[in-house]
C-alpha positions as protocol buffer text, in pm:
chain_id: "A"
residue {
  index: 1
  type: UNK
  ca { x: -3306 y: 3003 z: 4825 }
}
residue {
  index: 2
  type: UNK
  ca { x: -2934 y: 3040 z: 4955 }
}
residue {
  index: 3
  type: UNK
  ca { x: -2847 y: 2723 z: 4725 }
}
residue {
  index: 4
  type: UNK
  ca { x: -2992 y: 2866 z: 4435 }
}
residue {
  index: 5
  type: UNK
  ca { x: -2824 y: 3247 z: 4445 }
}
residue {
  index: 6
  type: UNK
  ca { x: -2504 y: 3024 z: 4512 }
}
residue {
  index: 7
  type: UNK
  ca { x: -2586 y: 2796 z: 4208 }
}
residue {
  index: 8
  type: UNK
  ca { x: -2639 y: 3137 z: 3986 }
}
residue {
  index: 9
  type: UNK
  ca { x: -2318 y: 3364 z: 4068 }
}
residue {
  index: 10
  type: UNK
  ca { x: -2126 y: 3089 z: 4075 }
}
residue {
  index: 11
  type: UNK
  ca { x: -2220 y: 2801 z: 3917 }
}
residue {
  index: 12
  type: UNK
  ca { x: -2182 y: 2552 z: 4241 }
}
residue {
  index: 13
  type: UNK
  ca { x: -2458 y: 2293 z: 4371 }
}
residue {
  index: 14
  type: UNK
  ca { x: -2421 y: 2350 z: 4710 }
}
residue {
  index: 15
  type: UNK
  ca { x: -2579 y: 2068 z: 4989 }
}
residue {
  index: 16
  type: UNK
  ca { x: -2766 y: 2210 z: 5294 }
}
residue {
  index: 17
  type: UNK
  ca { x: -2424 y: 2150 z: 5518 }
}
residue {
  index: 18
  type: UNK
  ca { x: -2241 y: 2386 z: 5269 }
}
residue {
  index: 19
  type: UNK
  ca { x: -2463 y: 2696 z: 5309 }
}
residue {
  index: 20
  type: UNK
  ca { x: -2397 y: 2685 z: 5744 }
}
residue {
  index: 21
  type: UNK
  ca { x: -2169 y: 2936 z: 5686 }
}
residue {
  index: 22
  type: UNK
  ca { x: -2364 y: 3170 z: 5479 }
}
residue {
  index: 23
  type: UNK
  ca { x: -2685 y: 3184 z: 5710 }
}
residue {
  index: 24
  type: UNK
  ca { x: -2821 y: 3277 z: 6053 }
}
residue {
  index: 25
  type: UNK
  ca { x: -2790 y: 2915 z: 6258 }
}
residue {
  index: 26
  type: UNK
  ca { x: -3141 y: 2953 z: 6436 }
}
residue {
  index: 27
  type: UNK
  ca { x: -3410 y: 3201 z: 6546 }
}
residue {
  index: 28
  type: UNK
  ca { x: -3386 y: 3448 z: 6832 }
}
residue {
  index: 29
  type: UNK
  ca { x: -3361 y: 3809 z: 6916 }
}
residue {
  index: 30
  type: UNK
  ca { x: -3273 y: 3999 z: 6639 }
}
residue {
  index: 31
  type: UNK
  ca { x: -3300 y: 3766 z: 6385 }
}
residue {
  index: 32
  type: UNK
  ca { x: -3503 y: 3892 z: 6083 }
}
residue {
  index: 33
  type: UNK
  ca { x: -3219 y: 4178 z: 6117 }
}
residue {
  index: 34
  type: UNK
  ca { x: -2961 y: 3867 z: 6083 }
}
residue {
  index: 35
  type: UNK
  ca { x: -3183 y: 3756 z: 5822 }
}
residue {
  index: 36
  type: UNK
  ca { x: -3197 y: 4046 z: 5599 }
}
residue {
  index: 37
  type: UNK
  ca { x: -2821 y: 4099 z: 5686 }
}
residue {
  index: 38
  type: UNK
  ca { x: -2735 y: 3781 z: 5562 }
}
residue {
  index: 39
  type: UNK
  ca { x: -2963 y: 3838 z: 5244 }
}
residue {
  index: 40
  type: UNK
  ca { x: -2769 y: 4133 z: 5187 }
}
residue {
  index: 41
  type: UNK
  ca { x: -2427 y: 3990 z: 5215 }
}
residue {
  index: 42
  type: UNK
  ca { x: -2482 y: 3710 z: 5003 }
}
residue {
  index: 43
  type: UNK
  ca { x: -2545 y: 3916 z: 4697 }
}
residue {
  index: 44
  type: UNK
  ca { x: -2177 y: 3968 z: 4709 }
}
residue {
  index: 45
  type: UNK
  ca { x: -2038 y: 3692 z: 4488 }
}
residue {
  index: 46
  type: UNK
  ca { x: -1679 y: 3760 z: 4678 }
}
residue {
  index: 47
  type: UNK
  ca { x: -1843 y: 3748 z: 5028 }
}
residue {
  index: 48
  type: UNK
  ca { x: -1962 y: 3352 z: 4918 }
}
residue {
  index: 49
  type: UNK
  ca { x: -1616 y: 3288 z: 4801 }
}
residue {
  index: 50
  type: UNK
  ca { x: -1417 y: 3401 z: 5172 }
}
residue {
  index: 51
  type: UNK
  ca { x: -1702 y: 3254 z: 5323 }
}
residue {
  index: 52
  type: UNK
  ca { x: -1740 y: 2915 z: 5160 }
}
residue {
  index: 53
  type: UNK
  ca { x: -1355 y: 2830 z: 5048 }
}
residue {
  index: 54
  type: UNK
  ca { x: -1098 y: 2924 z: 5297 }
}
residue {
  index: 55
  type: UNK
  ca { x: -1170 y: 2563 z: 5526 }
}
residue {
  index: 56
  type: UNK
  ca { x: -1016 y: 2434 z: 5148 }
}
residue {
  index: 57
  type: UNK
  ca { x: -758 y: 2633 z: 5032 }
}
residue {
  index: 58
  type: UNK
  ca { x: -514 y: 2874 z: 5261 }
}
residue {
  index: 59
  type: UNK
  ca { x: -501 y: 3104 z: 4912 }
}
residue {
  index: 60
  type: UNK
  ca { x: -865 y: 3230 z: 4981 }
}
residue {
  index: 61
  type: UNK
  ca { x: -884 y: 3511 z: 5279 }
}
residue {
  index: 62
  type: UNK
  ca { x: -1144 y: 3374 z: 5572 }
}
residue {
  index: 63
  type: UNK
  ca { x: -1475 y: 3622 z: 5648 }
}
residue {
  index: 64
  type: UNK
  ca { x: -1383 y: 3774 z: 6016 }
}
residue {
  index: 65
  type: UNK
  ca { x: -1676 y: 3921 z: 6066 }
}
residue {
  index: 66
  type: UNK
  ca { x: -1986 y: 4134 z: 5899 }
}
residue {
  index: 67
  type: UNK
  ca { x: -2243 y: 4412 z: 6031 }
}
residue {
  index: 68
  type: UNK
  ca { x: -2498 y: 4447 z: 5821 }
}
residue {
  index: 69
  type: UNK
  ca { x: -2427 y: 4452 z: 5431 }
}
residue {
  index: 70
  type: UNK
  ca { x: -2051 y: 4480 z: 5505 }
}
residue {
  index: 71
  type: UNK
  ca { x: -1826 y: 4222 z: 5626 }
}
residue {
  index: 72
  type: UNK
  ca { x: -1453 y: 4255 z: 5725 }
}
residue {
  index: 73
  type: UNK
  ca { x: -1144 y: 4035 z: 5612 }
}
residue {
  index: 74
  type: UNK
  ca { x: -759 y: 4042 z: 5702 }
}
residue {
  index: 75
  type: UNK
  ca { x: -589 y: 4366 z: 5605 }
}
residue {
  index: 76
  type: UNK
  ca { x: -315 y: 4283 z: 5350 }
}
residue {
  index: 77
  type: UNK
  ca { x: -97 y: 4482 z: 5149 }
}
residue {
  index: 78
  type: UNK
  ca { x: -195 y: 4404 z: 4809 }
}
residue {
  index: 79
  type: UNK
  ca { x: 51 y: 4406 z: 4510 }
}
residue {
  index: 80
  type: UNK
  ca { x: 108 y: 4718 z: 4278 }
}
residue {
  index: 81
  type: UNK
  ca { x: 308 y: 4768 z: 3927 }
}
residue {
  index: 82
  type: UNK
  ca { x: 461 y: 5031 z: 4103 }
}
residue {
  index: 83
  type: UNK
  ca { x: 683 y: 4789 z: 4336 }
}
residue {
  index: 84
  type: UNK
  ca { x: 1043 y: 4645 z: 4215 }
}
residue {
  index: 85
  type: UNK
  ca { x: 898 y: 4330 z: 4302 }
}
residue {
  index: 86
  type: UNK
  ca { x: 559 y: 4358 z: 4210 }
}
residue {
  index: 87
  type: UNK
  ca { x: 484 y: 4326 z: 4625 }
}
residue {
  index: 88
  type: UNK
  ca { x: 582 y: 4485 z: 4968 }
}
residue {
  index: 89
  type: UNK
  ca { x: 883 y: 4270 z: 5078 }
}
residue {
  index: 90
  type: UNK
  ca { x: 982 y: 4457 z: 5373 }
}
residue {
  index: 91
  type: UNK
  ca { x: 1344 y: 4328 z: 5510 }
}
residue {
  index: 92
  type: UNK
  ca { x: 1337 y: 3995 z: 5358 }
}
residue {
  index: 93
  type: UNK
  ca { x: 1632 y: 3924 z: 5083 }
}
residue {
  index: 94
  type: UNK
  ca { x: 1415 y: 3984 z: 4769 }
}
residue {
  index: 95
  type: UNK
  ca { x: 1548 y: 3698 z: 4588 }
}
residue {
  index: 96
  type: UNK
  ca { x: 1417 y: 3460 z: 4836 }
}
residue {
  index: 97
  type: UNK
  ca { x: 1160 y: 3639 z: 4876 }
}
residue {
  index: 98
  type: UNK
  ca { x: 1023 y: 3602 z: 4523 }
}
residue {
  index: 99
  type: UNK
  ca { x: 1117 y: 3220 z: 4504 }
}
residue {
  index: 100
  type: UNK
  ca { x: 916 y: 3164 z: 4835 }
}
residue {
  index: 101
  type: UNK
  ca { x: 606 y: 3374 z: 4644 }
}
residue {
  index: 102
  type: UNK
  ca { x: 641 y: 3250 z: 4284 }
}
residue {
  index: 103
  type: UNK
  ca { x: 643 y: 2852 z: 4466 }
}
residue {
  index: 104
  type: UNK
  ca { x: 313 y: 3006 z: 4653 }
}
residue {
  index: 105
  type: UNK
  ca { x: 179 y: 3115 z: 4320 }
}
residue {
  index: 106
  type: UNK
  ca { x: 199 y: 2739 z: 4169 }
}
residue {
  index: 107
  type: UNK
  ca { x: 33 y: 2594 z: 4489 }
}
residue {
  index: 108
  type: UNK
  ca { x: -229 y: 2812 z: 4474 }
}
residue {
  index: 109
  type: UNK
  ca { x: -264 y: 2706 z: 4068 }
}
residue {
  index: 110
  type: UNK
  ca { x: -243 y: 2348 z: 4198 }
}
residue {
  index: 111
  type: UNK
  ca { x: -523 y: 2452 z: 4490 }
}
residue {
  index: 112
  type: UNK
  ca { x: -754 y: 2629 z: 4243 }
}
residue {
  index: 113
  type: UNK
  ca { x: -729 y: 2362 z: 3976 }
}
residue {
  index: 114
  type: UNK
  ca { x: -762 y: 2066 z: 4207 }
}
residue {
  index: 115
  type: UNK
  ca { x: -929 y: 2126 z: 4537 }
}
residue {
  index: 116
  type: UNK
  ca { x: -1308 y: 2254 z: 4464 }
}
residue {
  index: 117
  type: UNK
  ca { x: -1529 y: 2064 z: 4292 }
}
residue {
  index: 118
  type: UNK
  ca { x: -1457 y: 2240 z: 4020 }
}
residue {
  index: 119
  type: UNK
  ca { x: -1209 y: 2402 z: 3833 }
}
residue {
  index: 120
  type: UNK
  ca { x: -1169 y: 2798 z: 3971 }
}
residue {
  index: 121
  type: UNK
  ca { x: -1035 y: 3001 z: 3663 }
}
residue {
  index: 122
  type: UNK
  ca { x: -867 y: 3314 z: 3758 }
}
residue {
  index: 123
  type: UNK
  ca { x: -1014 y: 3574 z: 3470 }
}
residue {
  index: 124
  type: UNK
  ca { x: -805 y: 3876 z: 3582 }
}
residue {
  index: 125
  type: UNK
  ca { x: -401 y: 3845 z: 3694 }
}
residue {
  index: 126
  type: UNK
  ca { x: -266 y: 4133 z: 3804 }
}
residue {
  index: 127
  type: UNK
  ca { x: -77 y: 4212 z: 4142 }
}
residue {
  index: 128
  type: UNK
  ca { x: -290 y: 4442 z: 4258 }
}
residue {
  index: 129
  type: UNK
  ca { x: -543 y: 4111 z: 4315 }
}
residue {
  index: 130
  type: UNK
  ca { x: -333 y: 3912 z: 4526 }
}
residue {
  index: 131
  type: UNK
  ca { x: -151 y: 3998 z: 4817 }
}
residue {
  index: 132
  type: UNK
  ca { x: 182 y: 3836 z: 5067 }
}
residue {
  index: 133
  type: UNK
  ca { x: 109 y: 3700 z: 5411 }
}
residue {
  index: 134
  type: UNK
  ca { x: 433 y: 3719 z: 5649 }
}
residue {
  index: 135
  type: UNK
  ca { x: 503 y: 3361 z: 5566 }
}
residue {
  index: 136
  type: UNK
  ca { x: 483 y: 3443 z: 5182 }
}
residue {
  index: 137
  type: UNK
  ca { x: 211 y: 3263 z: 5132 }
}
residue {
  index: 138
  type: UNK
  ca { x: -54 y: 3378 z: 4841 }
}
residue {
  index: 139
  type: UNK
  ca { x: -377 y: 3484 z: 4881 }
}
residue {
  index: 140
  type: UNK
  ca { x: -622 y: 3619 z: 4625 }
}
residue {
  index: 141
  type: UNK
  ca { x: -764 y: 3902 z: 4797 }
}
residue {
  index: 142
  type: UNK
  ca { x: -967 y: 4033 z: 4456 }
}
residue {
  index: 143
  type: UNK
  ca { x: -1202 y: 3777 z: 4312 }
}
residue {
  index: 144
  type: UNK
  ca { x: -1483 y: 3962 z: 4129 }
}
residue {
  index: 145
  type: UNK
  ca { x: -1357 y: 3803 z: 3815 }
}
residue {
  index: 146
  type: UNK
  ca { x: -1295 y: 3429 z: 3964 }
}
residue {
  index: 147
  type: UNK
  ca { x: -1545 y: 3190 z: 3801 }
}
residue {
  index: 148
  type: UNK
  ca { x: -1581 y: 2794 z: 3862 }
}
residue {
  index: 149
  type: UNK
  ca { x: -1557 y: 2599 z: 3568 }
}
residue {
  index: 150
  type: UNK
  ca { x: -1984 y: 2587 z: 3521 }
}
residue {
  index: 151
  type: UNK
  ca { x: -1995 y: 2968 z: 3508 }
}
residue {
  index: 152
  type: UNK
  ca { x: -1669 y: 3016 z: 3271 }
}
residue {
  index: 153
  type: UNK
  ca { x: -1848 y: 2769 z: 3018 }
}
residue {
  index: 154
  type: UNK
  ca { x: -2142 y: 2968 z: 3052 }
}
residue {
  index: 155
  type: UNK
  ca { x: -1933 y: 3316 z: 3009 }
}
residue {
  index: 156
  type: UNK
  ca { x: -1758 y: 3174 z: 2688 }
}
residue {
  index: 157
  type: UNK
  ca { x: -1984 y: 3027 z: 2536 }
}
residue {
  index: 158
  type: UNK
  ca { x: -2068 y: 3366 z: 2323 }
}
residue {
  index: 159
  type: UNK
  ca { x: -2130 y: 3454 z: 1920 }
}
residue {
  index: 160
  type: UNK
  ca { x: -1820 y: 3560 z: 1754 }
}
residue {
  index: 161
  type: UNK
  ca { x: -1656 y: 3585 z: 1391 }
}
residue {
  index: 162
  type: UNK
  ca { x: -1268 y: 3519 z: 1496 }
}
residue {
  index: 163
  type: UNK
  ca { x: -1085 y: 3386 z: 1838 }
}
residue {
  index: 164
  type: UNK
  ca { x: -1058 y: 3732 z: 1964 }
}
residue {
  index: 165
  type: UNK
  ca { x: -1444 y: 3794 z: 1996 }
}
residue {
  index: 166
  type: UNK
  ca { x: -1360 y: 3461 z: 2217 }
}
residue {
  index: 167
  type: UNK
  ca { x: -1124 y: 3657 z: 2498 }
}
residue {
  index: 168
  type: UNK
  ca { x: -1284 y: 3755 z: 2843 }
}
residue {
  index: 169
  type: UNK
  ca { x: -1008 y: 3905 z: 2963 }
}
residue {
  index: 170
  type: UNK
  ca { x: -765 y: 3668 z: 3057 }
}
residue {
  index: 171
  type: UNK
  ca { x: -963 y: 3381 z: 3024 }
}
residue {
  index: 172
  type: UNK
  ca { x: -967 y: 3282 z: 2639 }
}
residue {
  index: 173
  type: UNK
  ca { x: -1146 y: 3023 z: 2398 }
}
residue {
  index: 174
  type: UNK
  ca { x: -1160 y: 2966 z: 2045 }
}
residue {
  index: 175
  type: UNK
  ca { x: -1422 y: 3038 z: 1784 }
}
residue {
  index: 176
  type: UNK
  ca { x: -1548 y: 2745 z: 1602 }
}
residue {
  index: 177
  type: UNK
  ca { x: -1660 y: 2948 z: 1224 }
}
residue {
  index: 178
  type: UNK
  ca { x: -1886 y: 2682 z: 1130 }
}
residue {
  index: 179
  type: UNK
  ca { x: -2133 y: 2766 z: 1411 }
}
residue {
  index: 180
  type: UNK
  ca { x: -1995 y: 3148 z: 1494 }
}
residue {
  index: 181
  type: UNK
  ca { x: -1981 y: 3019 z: 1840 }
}
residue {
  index: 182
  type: UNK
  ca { x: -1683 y: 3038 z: 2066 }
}
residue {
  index: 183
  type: UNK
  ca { x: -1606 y: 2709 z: 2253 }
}
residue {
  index: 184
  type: UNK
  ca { x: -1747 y: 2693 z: 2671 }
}
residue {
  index: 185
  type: UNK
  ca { x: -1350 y: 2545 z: 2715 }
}
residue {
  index: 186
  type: UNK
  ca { x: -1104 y: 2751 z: 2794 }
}
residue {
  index: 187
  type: UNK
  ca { x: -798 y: 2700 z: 2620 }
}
residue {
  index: 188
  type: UNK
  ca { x: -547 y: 2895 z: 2788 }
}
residue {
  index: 189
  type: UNK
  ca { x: -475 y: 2860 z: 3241 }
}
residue {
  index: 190
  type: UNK
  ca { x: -450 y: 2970 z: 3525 }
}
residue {
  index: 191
  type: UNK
  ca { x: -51 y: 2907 z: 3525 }
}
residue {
  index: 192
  type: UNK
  ca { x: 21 y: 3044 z: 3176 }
}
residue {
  index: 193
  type: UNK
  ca { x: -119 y: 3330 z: 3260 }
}
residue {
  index: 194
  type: UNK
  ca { x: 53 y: 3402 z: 3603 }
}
residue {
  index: 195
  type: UNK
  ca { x: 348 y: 3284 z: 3400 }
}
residue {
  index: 196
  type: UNK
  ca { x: 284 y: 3601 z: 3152 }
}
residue {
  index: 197
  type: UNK
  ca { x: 149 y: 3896 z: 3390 }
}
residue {
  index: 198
  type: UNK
  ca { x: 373 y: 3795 z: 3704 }
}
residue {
  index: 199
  type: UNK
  ca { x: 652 y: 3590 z: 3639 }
}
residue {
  index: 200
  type: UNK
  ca { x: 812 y: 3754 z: 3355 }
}
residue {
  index: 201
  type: UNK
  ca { x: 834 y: 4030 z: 3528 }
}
residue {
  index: 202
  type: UNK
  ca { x: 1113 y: 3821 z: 3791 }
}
residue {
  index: 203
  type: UNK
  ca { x: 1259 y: 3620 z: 3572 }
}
residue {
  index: 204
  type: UNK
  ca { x: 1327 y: 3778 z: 3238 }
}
residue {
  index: 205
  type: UNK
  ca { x: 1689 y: 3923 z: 3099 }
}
residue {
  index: 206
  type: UNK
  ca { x: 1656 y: 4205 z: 3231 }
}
residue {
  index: 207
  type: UNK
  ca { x: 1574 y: 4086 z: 3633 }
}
residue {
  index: 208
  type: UNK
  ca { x: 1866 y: 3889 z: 3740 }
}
residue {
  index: 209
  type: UNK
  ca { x: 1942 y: 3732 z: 4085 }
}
residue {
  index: 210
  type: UNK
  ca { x: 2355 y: 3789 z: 4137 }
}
residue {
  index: 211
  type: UNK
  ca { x: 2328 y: 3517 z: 4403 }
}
residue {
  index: 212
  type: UNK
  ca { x: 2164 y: 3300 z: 4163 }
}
residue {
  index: 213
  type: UNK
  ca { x: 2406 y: 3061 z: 3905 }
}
residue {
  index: 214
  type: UNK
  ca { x: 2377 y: 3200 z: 3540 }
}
residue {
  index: 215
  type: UNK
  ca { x: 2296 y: 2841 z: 3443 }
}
residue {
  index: 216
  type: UNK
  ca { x: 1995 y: 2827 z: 3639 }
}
residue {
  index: 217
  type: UNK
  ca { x: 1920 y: 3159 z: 3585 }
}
residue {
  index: 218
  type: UNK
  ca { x: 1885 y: 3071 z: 3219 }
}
residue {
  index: 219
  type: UNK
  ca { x: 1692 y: 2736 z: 3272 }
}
residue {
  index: 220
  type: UNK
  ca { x: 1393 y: 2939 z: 3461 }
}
residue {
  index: 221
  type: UNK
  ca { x: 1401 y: 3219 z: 3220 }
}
residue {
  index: 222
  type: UNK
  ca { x: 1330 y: 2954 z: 2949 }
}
residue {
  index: 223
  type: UNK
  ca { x: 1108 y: 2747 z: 3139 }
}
residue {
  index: 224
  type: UNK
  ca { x: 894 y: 3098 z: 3245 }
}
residue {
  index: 225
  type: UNK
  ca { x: 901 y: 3176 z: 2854 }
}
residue {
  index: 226
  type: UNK
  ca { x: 746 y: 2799 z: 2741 }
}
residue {
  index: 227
  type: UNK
  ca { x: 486 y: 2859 z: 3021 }
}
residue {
  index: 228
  type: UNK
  ca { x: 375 y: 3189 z: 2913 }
}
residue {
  index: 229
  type: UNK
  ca { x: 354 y: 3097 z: 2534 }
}
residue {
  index: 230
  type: UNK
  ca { x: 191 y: 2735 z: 2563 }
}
residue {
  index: 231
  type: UNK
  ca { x: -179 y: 2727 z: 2501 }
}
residue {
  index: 232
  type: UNK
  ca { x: -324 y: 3017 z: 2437 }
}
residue {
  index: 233
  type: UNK
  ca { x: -572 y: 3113 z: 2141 }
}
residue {
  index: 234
  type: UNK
  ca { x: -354 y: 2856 z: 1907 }
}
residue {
  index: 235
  type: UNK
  ca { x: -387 y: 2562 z: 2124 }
}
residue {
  index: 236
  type: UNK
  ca { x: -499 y: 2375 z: 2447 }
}
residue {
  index: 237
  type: UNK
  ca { x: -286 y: 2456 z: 2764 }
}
residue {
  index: 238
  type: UNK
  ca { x: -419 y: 2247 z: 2969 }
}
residue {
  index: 239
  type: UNK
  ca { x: -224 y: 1918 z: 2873 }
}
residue {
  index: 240
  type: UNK
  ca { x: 132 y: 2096 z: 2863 }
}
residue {
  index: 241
  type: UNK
  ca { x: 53 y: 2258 z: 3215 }
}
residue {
  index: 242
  type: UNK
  ca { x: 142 y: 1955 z: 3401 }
}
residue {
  index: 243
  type: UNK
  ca { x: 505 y: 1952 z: 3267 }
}
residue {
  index: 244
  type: UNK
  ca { x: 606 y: 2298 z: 3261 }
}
residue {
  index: 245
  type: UNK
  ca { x: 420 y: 2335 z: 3651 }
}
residue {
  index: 246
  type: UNK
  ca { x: 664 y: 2060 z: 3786 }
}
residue {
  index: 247
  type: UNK
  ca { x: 962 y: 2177 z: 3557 }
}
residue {
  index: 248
  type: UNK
  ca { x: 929 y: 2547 z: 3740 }
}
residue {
  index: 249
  type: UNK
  ca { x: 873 y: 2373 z: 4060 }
}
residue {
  index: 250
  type: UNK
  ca { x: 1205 y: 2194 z: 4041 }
}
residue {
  index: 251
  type: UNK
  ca { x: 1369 y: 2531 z: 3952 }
}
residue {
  index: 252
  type: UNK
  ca { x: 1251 y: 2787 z: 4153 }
}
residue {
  index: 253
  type: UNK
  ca { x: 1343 y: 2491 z: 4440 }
}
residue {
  index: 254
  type: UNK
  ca { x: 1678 y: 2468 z: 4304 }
}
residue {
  index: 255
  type: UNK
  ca { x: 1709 y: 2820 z: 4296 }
}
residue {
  index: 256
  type: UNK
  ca { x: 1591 y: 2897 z: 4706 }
}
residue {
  index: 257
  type: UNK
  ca { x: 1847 y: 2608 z: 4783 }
}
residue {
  index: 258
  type: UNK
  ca { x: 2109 y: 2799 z: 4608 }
}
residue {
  index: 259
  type: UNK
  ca { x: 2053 y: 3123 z: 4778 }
}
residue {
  index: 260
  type: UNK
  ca { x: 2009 y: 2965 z: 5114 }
}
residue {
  index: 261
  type: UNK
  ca { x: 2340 y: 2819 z: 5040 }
}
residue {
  index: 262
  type: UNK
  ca { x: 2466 y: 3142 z: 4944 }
}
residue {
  index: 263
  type: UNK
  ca { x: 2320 y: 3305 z: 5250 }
}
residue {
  index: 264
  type: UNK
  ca { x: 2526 y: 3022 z: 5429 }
}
């Protein structure tokens, strides 16, 4: 029964060793409460995530603990529109501190593309989602509209008349007019989109690093722009992201060895 409310919010065939986590361990005292706790938690699609995915990826936040139909998870500051930097910094050099973060963001697109069985498509990018452990590491602390790749095909695939009856939120396919049917493959990514919704918003024009050179300055900016535009509605993003991923790798690494130097 777990298996099978796992295999319907989220798409995942899950082996008997997989559910552990999400069930009482054996019979005792108490346990039809445990039981009917457990019943109740696991009709939270984001309770399965924490519970299931954190022993794979340090970008998911672990399950602490639960009491009935509520279960508790690290308190983190999520991110807002309404800071400079899109997160709390606190004394760190924002600079750095947004080279550390936007290098977290493309390991967790790496993680989430790589590391599950499947592919886990992020359908809704905004700070407010994710928040900044001490270390400035990512985590997605918001995943109500985070689907593996069987339940986004199952999402997209949808009637439509043009591409943009094909858009669930940030997740997008294309609508094939022969059959009115949008396509179950998504077309645009994970990275374009944190490209677009986060990224800009560092490395544009108008959001410049003094420490920074203006050379490399301009060489992210670009490379930011190319991943934000690629793919999309008007083509398939998934076979540029592998260039433009390393090429902002490479740069926002040049650029943290440039302030450290700096700093220096």
């Amino acid at each position: 029964m777990v298996a099978g409310e796992v295999k319907n919010a989220l798409g995942l065939e899950l082996t008997n060793n997989s559910i552990v986590p999400l069930w009482p361990a054996r019979q005792g005292p108490g346990w039809r409460q445990q039981l009917a706790s457990a019943w109740s938690l696991l009709q939270q699609e984001e309770y399965v995530y924490f519970s299931l995915l954190p022993d794979l990826s340090r970008h998911i936040l672990p399950v602490l603990g639960s009491c009935g139909h509520f279960y508790a998870v690290e308190y983190l500051a999520a991110g807002s529109p309404h800071h400079r930097a899109l997160f709390p910094l606190g004394d760190a050099g924002q600079a750095q501190a947004i080279s550390h973060i936007a290098l977290s963001f493309l390991d967790m697109v790496s993680h989430f593309d790589s590391d599950f069985s499947h592919r886990l498509h992020l359908c809704d990018v905004k700070p407010e989602n994710f928040a900044i452990k001490r270390d400035f590491t990512v985590v997605a602390i918001d995943v109500d509209m985070a689907f593996f790749e069987p339940k986004m095909r199952e999402i997209l695939e949808q009637n439509c008349t043009g591409d943009e009856d094909c858009n669930f939120f940030d997740c997008f396919s294309k609508c094939d007019l022969r059959v009115n049917k949008c396509g179950s493959q998504r077309v645009n990514s994970n990275l374009q989109v944190i490209c677009d919704k986060i990224f800009r918003h560092w490395f544009s024009s108008t959001h410049r690093s003094p420490a920074a050179s203006p050379q490399l300055r301009l060489q992210l900016q670009q490379a930011v722009q190319e991943c934000a535009h690629h793919g999309g509605p008007s083509g398939n993003s998934w076979t540029a992201s592998s260039s433009v991923f390393w090429k902002l790798r490479w740069l926002l690494q040049a650029t943290l060895r440039e302030l450290q130097g700096v700093e220096k």
